[in-house]
ZAZAVO-379309 format. One line per 10 residues: number of its first residue (from 0); for each residue x, z, y of N, C-alpha, C. Coordinates in steps of 0.05 Angstrom, whole numbers. Example, Ala and Ser with C-alpha at 12.3 -4.5 7.8 and 13.67 -1.06 7.14 Angstrom:
2
0	264/156/-114/246/156/-90/264/156/-66; 257/142/-45/273/143/-21/258/157/1
//
This chain:
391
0	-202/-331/285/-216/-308/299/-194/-289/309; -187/-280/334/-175/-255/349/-180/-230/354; -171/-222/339/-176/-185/337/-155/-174/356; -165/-157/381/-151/-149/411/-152/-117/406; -139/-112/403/-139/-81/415/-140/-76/441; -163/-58/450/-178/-56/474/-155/-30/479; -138/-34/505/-125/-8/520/-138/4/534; -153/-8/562/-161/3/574/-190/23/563; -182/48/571/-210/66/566/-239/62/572; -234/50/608/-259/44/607/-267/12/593
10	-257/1/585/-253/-17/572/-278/-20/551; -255/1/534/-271/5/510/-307/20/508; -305/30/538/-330/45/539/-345/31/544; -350/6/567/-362/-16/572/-360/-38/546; -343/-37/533/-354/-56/506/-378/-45/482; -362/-31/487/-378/-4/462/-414/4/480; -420/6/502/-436/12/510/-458/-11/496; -445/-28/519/-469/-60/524/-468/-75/497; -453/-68/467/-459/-75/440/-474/-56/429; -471/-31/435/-489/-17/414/-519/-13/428
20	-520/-30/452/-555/-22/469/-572/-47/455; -554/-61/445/-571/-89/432/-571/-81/405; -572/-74/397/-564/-58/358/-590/-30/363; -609/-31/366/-628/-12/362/-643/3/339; -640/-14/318/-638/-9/292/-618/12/280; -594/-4/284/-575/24/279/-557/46/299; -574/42/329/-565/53/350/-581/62/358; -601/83/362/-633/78/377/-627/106/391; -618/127/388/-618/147/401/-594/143/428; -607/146/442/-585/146/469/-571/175/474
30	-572/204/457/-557/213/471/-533/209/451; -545/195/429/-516/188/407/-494/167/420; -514/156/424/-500/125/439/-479/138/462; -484/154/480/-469/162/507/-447/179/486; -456/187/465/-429/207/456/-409/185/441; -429/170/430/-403/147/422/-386/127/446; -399/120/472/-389/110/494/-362/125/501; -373/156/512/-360/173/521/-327/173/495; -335/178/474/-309/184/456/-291/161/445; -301/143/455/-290/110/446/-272/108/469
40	-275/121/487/-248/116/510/-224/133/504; -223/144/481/-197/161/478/-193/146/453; -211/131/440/-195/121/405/-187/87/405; -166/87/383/-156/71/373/-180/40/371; -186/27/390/-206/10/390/-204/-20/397; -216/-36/369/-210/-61/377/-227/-77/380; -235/-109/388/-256/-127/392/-250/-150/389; -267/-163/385/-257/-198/376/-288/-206/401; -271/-213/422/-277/-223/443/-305/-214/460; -313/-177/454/-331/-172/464/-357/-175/442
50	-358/-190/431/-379/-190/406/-379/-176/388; -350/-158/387/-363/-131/366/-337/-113/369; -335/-92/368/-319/-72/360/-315/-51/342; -298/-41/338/-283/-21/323/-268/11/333; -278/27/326/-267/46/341/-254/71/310; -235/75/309/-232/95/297/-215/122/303; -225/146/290/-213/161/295/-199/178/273; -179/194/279/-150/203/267/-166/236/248; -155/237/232/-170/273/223/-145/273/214; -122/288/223/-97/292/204/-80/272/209
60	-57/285/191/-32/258/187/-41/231/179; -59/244/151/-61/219/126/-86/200/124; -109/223/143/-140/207/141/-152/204/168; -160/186/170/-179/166/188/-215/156/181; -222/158/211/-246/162/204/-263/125/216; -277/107/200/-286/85/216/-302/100/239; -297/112/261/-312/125/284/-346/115/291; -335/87/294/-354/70/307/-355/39/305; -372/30/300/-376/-2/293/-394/-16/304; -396/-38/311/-422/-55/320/-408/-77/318
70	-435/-104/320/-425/-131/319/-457/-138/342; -451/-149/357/-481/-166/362/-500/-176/347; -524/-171/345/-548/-180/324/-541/-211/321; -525/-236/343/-519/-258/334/-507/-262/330; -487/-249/315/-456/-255/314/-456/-241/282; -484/-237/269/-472/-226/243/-468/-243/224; -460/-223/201/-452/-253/173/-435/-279/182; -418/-268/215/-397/-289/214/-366/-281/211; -366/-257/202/-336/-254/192/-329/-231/208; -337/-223/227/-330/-203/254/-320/-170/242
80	-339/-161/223/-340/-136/219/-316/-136/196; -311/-155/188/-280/-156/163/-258/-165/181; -262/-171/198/-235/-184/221/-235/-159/233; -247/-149/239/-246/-119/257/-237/-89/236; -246/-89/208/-232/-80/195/-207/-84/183; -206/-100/186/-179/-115/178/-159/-98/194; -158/-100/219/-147/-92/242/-147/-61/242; -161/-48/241/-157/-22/240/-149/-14/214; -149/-22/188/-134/-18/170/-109/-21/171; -101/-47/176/-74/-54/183/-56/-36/198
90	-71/-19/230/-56/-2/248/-64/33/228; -82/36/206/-85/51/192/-53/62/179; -56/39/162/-18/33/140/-9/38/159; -3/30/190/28/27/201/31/50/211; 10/70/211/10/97/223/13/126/203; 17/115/172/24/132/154/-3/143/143; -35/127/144/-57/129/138/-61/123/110; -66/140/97/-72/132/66/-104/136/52; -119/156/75/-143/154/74/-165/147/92; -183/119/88/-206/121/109/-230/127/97
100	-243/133/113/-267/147/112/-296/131/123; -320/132/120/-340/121/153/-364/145/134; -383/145/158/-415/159/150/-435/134/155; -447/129/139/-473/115/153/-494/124/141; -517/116/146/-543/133/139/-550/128/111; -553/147/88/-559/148/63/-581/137/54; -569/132/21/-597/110/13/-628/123/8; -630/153/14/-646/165/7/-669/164/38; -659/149/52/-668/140/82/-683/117/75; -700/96/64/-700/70/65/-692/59/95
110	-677/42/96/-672/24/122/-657/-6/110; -677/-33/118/-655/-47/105/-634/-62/122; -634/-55/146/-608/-50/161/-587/-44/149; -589/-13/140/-572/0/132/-572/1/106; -585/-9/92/-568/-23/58/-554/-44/63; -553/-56/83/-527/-80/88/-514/-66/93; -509/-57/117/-484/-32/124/-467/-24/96; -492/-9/82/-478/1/52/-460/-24/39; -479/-40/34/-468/-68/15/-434/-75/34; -446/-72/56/-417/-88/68/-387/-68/71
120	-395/-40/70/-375/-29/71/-360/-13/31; -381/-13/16/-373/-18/-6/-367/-46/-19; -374/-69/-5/-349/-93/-10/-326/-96/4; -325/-85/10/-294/-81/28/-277/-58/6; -292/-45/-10/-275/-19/-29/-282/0/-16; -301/12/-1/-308/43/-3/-325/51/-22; -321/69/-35/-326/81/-51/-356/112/-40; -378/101/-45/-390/122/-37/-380/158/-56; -381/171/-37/-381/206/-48/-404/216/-48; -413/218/-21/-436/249/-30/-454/230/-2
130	-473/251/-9/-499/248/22/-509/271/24; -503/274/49/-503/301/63/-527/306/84; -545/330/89/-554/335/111/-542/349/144; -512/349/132/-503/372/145/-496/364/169; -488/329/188/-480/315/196/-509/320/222; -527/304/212/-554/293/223/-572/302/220; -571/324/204/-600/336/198/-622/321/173; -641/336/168/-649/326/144/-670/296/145; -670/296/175/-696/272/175/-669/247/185; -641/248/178/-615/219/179/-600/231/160
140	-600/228/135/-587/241/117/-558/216/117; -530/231/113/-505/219/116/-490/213/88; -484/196/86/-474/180/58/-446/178/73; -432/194/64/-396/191/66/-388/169/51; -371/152/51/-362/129/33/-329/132/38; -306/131/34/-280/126/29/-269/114/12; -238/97/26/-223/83/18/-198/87/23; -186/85/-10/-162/95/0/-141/63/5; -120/77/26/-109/50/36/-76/49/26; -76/22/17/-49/16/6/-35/-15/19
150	-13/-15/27/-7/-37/26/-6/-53/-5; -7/-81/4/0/-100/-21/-26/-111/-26; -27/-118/-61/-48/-131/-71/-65/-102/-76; -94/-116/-64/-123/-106/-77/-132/-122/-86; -152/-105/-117/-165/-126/-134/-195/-110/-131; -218/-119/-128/-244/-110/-120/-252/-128/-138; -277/-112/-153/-287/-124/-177/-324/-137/-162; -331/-166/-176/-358/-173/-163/-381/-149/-175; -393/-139/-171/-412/-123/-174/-438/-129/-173; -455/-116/-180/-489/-127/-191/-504/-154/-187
160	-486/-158/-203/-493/-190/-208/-517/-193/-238; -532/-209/-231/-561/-214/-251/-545/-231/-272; -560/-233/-302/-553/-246/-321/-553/-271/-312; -527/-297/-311/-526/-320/-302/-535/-337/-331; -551/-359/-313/-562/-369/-335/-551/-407/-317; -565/-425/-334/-556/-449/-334/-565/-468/-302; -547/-475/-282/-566/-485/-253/-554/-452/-240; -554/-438/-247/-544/-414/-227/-520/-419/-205; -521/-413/-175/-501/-416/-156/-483/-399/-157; -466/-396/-167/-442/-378/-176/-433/-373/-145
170	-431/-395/-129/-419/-383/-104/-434/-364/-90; -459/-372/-89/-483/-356/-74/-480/-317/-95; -473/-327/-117/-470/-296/-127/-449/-280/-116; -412/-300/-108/-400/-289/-106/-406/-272/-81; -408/-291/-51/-426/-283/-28/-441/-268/-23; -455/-259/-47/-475/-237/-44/-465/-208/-43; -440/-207/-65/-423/-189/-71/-394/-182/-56; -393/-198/-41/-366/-193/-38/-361/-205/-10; -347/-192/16/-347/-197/46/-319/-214/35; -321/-243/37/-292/-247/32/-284/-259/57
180	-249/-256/57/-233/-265/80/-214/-289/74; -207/-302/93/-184/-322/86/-168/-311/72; -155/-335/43/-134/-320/35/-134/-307/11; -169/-297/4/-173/-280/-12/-175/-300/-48; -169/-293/-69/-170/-308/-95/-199/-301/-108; -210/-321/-118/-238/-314/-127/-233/-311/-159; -231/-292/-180/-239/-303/-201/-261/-298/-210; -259/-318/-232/-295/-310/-243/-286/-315/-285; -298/-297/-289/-295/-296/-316/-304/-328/-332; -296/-342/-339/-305/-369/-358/-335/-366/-368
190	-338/-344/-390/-363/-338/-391/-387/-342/-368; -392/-336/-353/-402/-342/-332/-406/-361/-313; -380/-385/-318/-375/-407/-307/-398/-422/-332; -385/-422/-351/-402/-436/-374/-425/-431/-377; -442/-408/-367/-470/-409/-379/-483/-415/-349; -467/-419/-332/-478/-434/-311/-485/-464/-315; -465/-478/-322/-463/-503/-333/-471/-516/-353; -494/-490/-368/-502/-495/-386/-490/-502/-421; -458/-490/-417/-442/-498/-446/-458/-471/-460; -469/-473/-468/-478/-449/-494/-491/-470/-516
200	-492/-459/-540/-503/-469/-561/-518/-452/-574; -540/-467/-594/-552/-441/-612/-535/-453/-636; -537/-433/-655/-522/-440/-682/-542/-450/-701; -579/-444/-695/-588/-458/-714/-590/-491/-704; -577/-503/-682/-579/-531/-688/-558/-536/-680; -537/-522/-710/-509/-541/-708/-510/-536/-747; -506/-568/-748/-515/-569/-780/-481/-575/-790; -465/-561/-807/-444/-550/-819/-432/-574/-830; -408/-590/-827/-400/-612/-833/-387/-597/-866; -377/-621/-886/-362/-610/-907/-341/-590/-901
210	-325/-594/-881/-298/-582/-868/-310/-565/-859; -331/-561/-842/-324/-531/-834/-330/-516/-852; -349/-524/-878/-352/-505/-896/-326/-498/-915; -315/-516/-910/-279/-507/-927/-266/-487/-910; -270/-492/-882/-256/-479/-871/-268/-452/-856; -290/-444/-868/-304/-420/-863/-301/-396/-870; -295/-396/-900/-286/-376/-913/-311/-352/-914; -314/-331/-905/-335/-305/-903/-337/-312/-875; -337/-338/-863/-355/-336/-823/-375/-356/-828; -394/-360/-820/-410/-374/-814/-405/-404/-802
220	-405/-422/-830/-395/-444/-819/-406/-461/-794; -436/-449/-789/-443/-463/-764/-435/-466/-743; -413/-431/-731/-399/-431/-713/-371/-444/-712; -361/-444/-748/-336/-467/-750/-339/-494/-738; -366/-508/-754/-372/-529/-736/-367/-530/-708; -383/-520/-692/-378/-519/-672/-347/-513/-659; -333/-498/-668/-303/-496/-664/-286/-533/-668; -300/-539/-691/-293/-571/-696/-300/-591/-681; -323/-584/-663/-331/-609/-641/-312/-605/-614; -318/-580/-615/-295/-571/-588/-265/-581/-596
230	-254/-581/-605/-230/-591/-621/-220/-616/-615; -191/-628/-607/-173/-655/-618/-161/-656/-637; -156/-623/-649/-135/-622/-670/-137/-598/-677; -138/-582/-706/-127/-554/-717/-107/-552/-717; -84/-535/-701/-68/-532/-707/-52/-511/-725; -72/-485/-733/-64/-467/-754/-97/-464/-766; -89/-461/-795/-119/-442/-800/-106/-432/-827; -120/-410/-823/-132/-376/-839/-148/-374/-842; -166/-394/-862/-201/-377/-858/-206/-361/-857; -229/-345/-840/-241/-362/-823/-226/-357/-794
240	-196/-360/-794/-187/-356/-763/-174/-390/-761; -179/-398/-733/-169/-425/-731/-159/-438/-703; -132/-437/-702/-125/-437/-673/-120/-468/-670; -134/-479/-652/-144/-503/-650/-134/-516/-617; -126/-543/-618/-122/-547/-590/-152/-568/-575; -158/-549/-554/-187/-552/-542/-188/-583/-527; -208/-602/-519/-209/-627/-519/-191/-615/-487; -198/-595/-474/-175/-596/-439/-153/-592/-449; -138/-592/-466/-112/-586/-473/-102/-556/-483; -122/-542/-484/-105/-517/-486/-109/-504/-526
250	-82/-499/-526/-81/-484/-558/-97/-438/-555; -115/-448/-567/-126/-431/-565/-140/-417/-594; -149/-395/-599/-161/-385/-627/-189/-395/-625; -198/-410/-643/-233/-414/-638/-239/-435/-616; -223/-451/-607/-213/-471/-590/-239/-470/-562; -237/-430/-569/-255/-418/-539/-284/-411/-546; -284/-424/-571/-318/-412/-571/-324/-387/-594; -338/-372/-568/-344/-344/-573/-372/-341/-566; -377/-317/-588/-410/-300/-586/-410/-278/-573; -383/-265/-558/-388/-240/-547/-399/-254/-515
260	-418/-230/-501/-424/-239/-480/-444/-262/-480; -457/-274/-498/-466/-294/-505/-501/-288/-489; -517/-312/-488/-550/-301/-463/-567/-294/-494; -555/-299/-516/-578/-276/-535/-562/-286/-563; -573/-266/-585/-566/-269/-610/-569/-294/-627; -549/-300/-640/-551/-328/-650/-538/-348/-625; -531/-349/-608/-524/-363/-585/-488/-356/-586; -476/-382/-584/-447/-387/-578/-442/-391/-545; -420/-389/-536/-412/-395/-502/-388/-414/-515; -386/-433/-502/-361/-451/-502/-342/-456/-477
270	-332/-472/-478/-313/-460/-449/-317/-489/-424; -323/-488/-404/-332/-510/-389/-320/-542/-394; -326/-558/-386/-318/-586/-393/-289/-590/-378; -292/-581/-363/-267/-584/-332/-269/-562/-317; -251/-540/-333/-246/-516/-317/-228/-520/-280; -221/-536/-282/-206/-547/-249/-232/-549/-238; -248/-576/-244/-270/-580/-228/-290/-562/-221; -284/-541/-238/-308/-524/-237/-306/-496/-211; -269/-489/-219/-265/-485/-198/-259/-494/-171; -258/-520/-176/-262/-534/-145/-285/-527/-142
280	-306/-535/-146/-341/-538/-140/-345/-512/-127; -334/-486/-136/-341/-458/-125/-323/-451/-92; -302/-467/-99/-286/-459/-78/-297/-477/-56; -301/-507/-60/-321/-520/-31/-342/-503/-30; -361/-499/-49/-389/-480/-46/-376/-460/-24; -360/-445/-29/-360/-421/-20/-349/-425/14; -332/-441/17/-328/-451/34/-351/-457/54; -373/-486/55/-398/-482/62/-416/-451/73; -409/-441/56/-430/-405/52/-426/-396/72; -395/-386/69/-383/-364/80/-355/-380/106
290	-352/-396/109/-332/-409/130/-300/-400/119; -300/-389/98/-275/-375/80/-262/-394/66; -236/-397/68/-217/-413/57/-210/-397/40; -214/-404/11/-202/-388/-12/-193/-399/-34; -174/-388/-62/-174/-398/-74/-193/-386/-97; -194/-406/-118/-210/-394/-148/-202/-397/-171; -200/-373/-190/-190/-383/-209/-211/-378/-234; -208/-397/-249/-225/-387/-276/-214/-383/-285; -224/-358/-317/-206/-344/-337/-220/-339/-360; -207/-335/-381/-211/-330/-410/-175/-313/-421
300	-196/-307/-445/-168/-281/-459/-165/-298/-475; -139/-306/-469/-115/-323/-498/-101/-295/-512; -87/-309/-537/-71/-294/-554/-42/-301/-547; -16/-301/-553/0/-306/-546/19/-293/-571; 30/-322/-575/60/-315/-592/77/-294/-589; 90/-274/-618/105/-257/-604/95/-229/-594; 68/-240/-590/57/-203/-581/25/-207/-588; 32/-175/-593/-1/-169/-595/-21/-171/-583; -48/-167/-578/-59/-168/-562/-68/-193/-549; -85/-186/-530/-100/-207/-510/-96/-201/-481
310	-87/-231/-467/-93/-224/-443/-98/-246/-424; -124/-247/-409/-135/-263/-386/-108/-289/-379; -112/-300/-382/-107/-336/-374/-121/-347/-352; -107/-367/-342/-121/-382/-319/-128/-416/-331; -158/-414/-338/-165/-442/-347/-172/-460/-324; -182/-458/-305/-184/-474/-278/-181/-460/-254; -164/-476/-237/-149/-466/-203/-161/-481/-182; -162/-472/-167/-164/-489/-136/-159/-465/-122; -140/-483/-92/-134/-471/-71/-113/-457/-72; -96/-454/-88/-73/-438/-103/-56/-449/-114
320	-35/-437/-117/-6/-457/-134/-2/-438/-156; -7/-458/-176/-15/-447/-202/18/-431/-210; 34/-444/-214/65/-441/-214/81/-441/-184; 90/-420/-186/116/-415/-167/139/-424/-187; 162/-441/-177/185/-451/-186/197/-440/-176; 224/-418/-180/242/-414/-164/268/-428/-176; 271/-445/-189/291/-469/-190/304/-479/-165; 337/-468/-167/344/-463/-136/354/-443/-127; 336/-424/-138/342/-400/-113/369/-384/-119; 374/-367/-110/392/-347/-123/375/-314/-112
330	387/-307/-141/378/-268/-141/403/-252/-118; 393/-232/-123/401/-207/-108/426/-208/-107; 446/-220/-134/468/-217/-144/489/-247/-135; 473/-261/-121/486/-290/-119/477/-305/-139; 470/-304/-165/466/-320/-181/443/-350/-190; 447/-371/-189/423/-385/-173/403/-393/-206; 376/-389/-200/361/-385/-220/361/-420/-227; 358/-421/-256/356/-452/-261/329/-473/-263; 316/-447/-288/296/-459/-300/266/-434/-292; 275/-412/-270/260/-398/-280/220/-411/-268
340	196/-402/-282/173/-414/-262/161/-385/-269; 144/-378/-258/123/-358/-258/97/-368/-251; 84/-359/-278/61/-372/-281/42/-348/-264; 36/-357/-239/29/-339/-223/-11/-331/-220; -16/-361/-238/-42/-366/-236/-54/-344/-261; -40/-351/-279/-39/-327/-308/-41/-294/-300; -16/-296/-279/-16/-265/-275/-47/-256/-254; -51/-264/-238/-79/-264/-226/-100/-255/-247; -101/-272/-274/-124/-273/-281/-117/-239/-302; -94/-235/-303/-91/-211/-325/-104/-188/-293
350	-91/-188/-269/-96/-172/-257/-131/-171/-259; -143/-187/-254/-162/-189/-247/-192/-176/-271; -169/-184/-297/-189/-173/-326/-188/-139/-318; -168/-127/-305/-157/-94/-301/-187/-80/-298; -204/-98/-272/-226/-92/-262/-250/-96/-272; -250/-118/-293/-271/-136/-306/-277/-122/-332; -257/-124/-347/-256/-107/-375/-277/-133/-391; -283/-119/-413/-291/-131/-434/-325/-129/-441; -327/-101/-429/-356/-83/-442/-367/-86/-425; -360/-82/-390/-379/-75/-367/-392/-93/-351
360	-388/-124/-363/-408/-135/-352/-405/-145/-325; -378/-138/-315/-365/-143/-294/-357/-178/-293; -365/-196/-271/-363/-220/-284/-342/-239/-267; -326/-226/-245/-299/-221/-239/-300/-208/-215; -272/-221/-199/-261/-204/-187/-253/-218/-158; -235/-205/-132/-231/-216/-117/-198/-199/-107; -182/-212/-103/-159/-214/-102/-151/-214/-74; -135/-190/-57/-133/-196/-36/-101/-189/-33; -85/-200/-9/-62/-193/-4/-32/-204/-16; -45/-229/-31/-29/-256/-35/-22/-281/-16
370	-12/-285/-24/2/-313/-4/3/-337/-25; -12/-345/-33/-5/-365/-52/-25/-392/-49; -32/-388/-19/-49/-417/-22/-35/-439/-20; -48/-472/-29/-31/-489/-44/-46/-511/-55; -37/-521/-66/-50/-553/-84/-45/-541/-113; -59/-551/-135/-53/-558/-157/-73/-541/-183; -78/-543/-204/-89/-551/-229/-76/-527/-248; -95/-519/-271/-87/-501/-293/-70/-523/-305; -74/-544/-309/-65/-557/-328/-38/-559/-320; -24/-559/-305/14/-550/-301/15/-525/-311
380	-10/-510/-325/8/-488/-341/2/-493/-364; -6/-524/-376/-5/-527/-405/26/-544/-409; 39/-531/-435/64/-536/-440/65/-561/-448; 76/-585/-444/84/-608/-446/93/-612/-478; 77/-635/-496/77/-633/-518/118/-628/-527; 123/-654/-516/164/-644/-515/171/-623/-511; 157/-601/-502/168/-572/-497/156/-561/-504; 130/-560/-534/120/-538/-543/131/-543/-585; 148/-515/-587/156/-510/-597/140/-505/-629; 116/-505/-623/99/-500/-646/91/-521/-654
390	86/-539/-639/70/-565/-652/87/-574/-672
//
């Protein structure tokens, strides 16, 4: 898709006119329309081939206002209005812009025009402020929204998403929530992958082998059990703590199965069969949906040798290179790195918990302003039995 910045003035007035006369819904007053025609020939205004534009205008050094927007009624939900923001963000940064701004009509209006509007410009990261009469008067009340603009990585968290239960389209949730663009990283909390897929258990029909009752101590051996089916091997235990290596390979505490977040009391979550495949399945889904080439990562909170604490892991990838190798290179200093890798898929998923947290029900995130698309698998970030030091 080609995003043009429109020079010519009358240019932009003839685009801007003959898009916003077909948009009646959120254009209907004509002497608004002539004032937006008329002032779109002096601003910063771009188009992706006549089917929609962008006009913004300057308030200051540091803030910017989205002026003006439209897309053709047939041209929506195909990417236009994020390709056209894109673009004026972009000339936003390069102009020393650190704040944008837009008005569109408040939710205290019903219009369901304009709760998309809302939805679509709070998935992009504006942040609603206030709603005002002071703009339009009291019968178009004005919902200010702003975003502040940074180069680099943005992490935008998925938002009002319904309790996922087992058969749920995880892609169709992401889509709902979130305008995504090429490029962009999907994660999704494991929890959520798994009670899609149906891994949950109840604990009254898991009947307690001898061992897990040895190895229970004051926990509830039913949930040990279950830690023991998930299992190839214990590799430490502390009753009742038991860091176990999970049938996908990974050394983990409880070899992943957990009751926090769980669809009701008495109910375990376990961690999907094939975290890869699972994130493949979302990333074609999403693909299909939305025409978006992206990657996805699934995640869960490991422990880690050496330090305290917990932090988000990457259990299944697609579309992404799980490891960057810089084996080869040399630093700043001349010196050429040997062995170093960065587990790049890991760091994603810690960024991504930033937004998600633990309590809020947040069930991930979306990642923008990476370069890391690619081939390959979580499982190149499980350590090779010859090179794990603990076993």
């Amino acid at each position: 898709m080609t995003v043009e910045e429109v020079r010519d003035p009358d240019e932009r007035s003839r685009i801007a006119r003959e898009i916003l006369a077909g948009l009646p819904e959120w254009f209907g007053l004509e002497a608004a329309n002539e004032a937006y025609v008329r002032d779109v020939a002096t601003l910063p205004t771009w188009t992706v081939r006549g089917e929609g534009f962008l006009s913004l205008k300057r308030h200051g050094e540091r803030a910017a206002e989205v002026y003006v927007m439209g897309v053709r009624r047939d041209r929506h939900r195909r990417g236009i209005g994020s390709a056209l923001l894109d673009a004026a963000e972009e000339w936003a940064v390069a102009n020393g812009i650190t704040m944008l701004h837009v008005k569109t009509l408040g939710p205290s209006r019903p219009s369901r025009g304009y709760d998309s509007t809302r939805r679509f410009y709070e998935a992009r990261g504006f942040v609603p402020l206030e709603e005002t009469i002071a703009f339009w008067g009291e019968d178009n009340p004005a919902l200010i929204l702003a975003k502040p603009l940074r180069s680099g990585l943005t992490v935008l968290p998925l938002l009002g998403w319904p309790e996922v239960s087992e058969g749920d389209d995880l892609a169709e949730l992401v889509a709902a929530s979130a305008e995504l663009e090429d490029d962009d990283v999907v994660v999704l909390a494991q929890k959520v992958v798994s009670k899609a897929e149906g891994r949950v258990a109840r604990l009254d029909d898991l009947e307690p082998s001898e061992r897990a009752r040895e190895l229970a101590g004051d926990e509830d051996p039913r949930r040990i059990e279950a830690i023991l089916q998930e299992s190839v091997r214990i590799v430490r235990s502390r009753p009742p703590l038991l860091i176990a290596e999970t049938r996908q390979g990974f050394i983990c505490a409880s070899a992943g199965v957990d009751s926090s977040n769980a669809p009701e009391a008495g109910m375990i979550v376990l961690l999907p069969l094939d975290p890869d495949g699972s994130a493949a399945g979302v990333r074609e889904r999403l693909l299909a949906l939305t025409g978006r080439t992206v990657g996805v990562v699934v995640t869960d909170s490991f422990g880690r040798p050496w330090r305290a604490g917990t932090t988000d892991v990457a259990l299944g990838v697609a579309g992404i290179r799980p490891l960057l190798d810089l084996a080869g290179r040399r630093d700043r200093a001349g010196y050429e790195l040997r062995h170093t890798q960065i587990a790049v898929a890991d760091e994603i998923a810690g960024a991504a918990e930033l937004v998600m947290g633990k309590l809020d029900g947040v069930p991930g995130a979306v990642l923008r302003g990476l370069d890391l698309a690619g081939e390959g698998t979580a499982q190149e970030l499980v350590i090779s039995p010859e090179r794990d030091l603990f076993r």
